[in-house]
C-alpha positions as CSV (number, residue, x, y, z in Angstrom):
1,X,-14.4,9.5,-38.0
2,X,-14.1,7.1,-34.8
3,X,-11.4,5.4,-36.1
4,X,-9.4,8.2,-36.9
5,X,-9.9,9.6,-33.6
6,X,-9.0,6.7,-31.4
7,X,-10.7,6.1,-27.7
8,X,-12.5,8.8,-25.7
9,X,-10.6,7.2,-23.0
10,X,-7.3,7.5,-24.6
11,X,-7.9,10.9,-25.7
12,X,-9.2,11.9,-22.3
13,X,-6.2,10.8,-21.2
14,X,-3.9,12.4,-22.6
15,X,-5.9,15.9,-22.7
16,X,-4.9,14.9,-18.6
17,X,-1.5,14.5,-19.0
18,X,-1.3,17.7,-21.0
19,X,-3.4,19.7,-18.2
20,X,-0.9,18.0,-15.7
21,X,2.4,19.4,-18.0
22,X,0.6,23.0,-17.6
23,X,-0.1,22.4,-14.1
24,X,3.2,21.9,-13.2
25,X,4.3,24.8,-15.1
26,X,2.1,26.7,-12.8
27,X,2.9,25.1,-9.5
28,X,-0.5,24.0,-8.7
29,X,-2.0,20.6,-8.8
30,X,-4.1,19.9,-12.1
31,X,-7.2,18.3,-10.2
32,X,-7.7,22.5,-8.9
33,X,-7.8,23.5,-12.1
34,X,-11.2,24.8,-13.7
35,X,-10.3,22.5,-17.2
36,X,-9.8,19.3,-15.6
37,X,-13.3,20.0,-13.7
38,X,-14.6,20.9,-17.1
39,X,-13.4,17.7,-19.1
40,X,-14.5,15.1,-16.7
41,X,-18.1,16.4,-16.4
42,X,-18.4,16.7,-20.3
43,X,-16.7,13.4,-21.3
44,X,-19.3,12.2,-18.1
45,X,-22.5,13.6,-19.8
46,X,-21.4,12.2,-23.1
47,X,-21.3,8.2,-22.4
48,X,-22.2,6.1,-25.0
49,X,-25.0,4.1,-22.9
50,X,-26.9,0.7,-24.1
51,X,-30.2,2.5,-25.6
52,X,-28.7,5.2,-27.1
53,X,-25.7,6.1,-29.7
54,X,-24.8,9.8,-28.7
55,X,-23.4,12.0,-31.4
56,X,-22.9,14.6,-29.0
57,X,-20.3,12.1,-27.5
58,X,-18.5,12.1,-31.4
59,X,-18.8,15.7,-31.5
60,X,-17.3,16.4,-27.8
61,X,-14.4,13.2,-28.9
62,X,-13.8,15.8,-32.3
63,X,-13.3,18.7,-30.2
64,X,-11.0,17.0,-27.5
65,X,-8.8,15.7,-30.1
66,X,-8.5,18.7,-31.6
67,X,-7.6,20.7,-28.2
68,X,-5.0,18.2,-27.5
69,X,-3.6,18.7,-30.8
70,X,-3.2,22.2,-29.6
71,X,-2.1,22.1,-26.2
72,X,0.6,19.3,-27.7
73,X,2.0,21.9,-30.4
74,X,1.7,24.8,-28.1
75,X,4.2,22.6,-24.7
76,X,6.5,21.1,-28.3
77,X,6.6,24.7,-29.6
78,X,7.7,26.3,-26.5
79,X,10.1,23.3,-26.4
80,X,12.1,24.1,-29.5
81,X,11.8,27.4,-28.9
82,X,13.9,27.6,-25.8
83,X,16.4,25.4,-27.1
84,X,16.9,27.3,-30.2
85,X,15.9,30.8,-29.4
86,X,18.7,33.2,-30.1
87,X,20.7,33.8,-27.0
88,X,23.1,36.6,-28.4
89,X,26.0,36.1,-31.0
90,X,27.1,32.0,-31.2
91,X,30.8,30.6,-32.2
92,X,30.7,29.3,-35.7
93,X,31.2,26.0,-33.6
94,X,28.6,26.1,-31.3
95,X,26.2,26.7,-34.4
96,X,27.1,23.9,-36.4
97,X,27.3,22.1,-33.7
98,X,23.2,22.6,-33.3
99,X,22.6,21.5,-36.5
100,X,24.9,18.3,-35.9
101,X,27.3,19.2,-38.2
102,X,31.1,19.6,-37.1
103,X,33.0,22.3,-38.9
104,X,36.5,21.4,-41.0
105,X,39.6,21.5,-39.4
106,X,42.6,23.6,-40.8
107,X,45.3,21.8,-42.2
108,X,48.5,23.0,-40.0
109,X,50.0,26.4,-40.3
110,X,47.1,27.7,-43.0
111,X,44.5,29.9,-42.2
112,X,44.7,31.0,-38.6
113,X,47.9,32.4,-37.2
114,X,50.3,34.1,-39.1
């Protein structure tokens, strides 16, 4: 299960850069905020030392991972869905152009005016 999950460290930091995306969101720094108190005295409490192996630390690592997991779908979700949110009725254009695609043009004189 270590393997999978990587580093503490890594995942701690990251878990920091998603608390400082929120942070910013919020126009406060990320150091005020109750979670960042939170994650640095747990991941603290939870060294692996010399004399001991600490599965609370493998437990703690699980449930990290798994909160960033969240926090990173929640910021990419929020993401996508202001960039594609309906905003009202689109030109057939502008809508293919979303998708990357780029609509036919009409061969001259058929189809549009008369």
């Amino acid at each position: 299960m270590a393997a999978f999950l990587g580093s503490p460290l890594r995942t701690l930091r990251s878990l920091l850069r998603e608390l400082r995306y929120v942070s910013a969101r919020a126009g406060r720094p990320y150091r005020d905020m109750a979670a960042y108190r939170h994650l640095r005295e747990a991941f603290r409490a939870h060294r692996v030392t010399s004399e001991k192996l600490c599965r609370a630390q493998q437990e703690l690592h699980f449930q990290a991972a798994t909160y960033l997991c969240l926090l990173r779908s929640v910021r990419e979700h929020l993401a996508l869905h202001r960039e594609y949110h309906g905003k009202g009725e689109r030109l057939p254009e502008e809508v293919a152009s979303l998708v990357g695609l780029k609509l036919p043009q009409q061969p001259g004189g058929k189809g549009g005016d008369p």
